[in-house]
N, C-alpha and C positions, 0 to 999 in steps of 0.2 A: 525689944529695946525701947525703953523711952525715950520721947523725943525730946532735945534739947532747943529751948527757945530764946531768942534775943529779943529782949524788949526794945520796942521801938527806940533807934539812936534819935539823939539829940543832933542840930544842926552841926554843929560845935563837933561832935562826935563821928560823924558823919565824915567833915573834910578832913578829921587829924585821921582816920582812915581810909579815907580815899589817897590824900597825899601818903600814906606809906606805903600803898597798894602801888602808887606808879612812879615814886622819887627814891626811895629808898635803898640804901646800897646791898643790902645782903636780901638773897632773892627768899630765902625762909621767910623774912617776914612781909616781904609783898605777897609774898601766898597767904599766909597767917591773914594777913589784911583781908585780903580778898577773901576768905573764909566767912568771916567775920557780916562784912557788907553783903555776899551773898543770903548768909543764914537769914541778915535782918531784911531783903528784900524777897525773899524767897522761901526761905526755912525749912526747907527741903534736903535732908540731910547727904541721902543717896544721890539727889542729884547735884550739890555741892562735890560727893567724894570723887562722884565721875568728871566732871568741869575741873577739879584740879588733880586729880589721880593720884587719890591717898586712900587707905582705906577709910571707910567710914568712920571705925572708932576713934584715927586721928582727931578728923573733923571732928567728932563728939566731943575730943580730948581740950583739941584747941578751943574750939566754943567754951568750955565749959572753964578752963584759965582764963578766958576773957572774959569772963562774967565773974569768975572770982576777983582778980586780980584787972580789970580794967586792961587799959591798951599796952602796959607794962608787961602784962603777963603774956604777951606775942611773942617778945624776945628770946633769944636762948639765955638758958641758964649757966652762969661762971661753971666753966670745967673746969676738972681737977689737973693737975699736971703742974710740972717749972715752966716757969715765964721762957717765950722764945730765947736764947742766944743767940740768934743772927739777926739784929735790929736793925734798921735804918742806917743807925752811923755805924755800922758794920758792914751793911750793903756801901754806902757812899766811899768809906775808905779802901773796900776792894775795889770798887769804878775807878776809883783814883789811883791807887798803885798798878792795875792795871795798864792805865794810860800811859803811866813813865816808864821808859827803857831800864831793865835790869840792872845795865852797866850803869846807869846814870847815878844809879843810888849805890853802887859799889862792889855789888855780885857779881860772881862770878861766873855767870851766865847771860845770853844773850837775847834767850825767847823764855816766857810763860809758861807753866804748864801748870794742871789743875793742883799738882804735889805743890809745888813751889811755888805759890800765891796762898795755899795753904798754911804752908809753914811761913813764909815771911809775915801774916799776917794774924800768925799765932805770936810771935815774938814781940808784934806791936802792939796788941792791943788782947794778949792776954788768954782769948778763945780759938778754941783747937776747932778748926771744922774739917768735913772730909772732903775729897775732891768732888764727889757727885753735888754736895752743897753749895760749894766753889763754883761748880759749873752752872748750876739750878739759879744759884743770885747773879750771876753775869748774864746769862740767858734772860732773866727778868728787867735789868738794866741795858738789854740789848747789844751786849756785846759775847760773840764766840771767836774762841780758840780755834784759829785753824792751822792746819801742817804749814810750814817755814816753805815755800819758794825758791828751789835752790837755784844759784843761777854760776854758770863757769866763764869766769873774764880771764882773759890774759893782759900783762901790758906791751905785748906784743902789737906794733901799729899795724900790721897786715893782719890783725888775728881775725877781725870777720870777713876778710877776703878769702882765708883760711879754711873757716867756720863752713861758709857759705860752698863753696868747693868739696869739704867732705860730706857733705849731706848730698850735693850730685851725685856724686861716688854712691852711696848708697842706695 
């Protein structure tokens, strides 16, 4: 295999790679960075692949977009596919319906469940998602579904006098 070389970075070039190596939100391309900076302080391709545990040709692959293609060509490339369905203001308005009681808005139900935040929120804004989705963006928003708490009152004025007596007994 030939070896691929990175010509000495510029100052300029240097820190717009170092800052993606250690600010940068998606962790692919602070690896990508660090490829990059390693190659040009070191250029050692095998010992590049073992310091970030890709194989080699990777590393050859990425070196070699970053020399075509400049620091641009680090990023991933636009995939194929339809745009998400479940955006932000899709996340915010299940947070939100979540938070208000069923009854309040006029159903005919008293608790949540992944069905029926489903469907009430296909009826408002259009997009059908499934329960596991329902749950998957509440879960990221920080809130779960738990079983109802049942609890038995009487308006019985002795009833925890009551209460408290049959659990002796037992």
């Amino acid at each position: 295999m030939h070896p691929i070389r990175i010509d000495r970075l510029s100052a300029e070039q240097h820190a717009a790679l170092d800052r993606a190596n250690r600010t940068a939100p998606d962790g692919r391309l602070r690896i990508r960075a660090l490829i990059v900076l390693l190659a040009a302080e070191r250029g050692m391709v095998a010992e590049i692949a073992a310091v970030v545990r890709m194989h080699e040709e990777t590393v050859r692959r990425w070196l070699a977009r970053y020399r075509a293609e400049g620091r641009g060509g680090l990023k991933d490339a636009p995939r194929p596919g339809a745009p998400a369905r479940m955006t932000r203001a899709y996340r915010d308005a299940l947070l939100a319906l979540v938070r208000r009681r069923p009854r309040a808005l006029g159903l005919p139900f008293s608790l949540w469940t992944g069905d029926r935040l489903a469907d009430s929120l296909a009826e408002r804004t259009g997009i059908r998602a499934s329960r596991t989705s329902v749950y998957r963006l509440l879960g990221a928003g920080g809130v779960h579904l738990n079983r109802p708490q049942h609890t038995i009152t009487s308006p019985d004025p002795e009833y925890a006098l009551k209460k408290k007596r049959g659990r002796a007994r037992a």
